[in-house]
N, C-alpha and C positions, 0 to 999 in steps of 0.2 A: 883455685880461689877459695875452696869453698875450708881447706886446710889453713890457711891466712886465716880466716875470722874464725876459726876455733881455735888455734897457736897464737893467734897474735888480733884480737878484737880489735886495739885501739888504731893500728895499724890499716886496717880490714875499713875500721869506721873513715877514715881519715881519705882513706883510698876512692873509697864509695862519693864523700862527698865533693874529692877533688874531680870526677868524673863527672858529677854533676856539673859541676861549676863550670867545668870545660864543654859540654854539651851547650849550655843556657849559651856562653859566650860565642859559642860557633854559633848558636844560633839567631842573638844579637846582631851579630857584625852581616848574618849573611840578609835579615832583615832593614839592618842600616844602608845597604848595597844596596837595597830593592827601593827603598823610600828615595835615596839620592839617583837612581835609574829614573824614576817614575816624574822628579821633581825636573830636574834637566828634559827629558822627554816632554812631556808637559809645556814646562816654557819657554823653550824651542818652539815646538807647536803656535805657540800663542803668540808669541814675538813677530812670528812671519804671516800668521793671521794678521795681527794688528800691520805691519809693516804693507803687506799688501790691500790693507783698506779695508776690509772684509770685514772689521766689529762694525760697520757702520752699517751693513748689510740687516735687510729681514729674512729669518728662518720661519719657515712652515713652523718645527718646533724642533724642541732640542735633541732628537733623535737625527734631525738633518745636519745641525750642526755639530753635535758630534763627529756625524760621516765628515767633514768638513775638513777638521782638526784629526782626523784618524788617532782619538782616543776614547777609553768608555768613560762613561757617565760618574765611575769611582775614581777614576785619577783625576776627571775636572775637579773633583768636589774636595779630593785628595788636597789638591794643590791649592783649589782658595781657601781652604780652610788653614790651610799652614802657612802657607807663603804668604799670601793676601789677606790673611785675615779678614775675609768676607765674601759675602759670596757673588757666584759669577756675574750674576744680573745688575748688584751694585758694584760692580768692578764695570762692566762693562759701559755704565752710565757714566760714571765715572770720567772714566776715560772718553766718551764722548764729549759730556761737559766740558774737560780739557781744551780740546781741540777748537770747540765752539767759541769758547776766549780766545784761543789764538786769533782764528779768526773774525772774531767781532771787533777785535783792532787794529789786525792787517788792512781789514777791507769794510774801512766806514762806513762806502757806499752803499755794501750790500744789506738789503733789507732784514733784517733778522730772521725771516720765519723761513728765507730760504738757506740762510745758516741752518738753521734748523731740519732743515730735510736735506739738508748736505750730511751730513753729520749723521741719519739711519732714522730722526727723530719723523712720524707721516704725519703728528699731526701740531699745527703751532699750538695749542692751546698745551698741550703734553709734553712739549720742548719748555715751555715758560713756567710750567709748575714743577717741571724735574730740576730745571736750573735754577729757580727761586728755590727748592730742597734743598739742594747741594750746594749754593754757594750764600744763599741770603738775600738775594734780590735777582729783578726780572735781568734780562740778558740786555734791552735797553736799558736799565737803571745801572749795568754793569759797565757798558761800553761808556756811557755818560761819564762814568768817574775814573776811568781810568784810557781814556782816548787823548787827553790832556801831558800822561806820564807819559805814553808811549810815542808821541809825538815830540814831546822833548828830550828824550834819548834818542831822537834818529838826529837830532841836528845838530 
């Protein structure tokens, strides 16, 4: 090689930086493999979490529920920050909220504050100021306006 860059420099240069470039790319792609391993793992994980009921659940702390999800603490954080765009505490309120609607107009009769601890939420006052965050108003001010629409799409 070393008869190339003193015969033939531009050759030699040319060679040098196609070896670079092929380096970085291997090393791209096998990085792109590892982010799409990580991202699929991940929400997998969290799919069958959520599907088995389990965000609604209390953790001691996030070192349990890690154990839980059998991933570390870098691929949660991995994942909301890319996928989610946000992180996991307000994903997973979130996603309670959700369900809290569902159920505030399936089931009129139920008192709201046991929606509320159906749902992971222990305590009503912290149920009604997360749902008035996240959606604009209390859970009965929600059911109130929208108990009327969903009653008239069932009939």
């Amino acid at each position: 090689m070393k008869a190339l860059g003193t015969n033939y420099p531009l050759l030699f240069s040319i060679s040098k930086k196609l070896q670079k470039i092929h380096r970085n790319n291997v090393s791209g792609i096998k990085e792109t493999i590892t982010v799409r391993k990580t991202i699929a793992k991940v929400k997998k994980k969290l799919d069958k979490w959520v599907e088995e009921g389990k965000h609604r659940d209390s953790y001691d702390s996030m070192d349990d529920l890690l154990n839980e999800l059998e991933i570390t603490s870098e691929e949660l954080s991995f994942y909301c920050s890319k996928v989610l765009n946000k992180k996991f505490s307000t994903w997973r309120k979130d996603l309670r909220i959700e369900e809290a609607k569902e159920l505030l107009i399936q089931e009129p009769e139920t008192p709201v504050c046991h929606i509320g601890f159906a749902i992971g939420f222990n305590d009503k006052s912290n149920f009604r100021q997360q749902f008035r965050k996240t959606v604009g108003c209390t859970p009965t001010e929600w059911r109130e306006r929208n108990i009327k629409e969903y009653s008239d799409s069932k009939k």
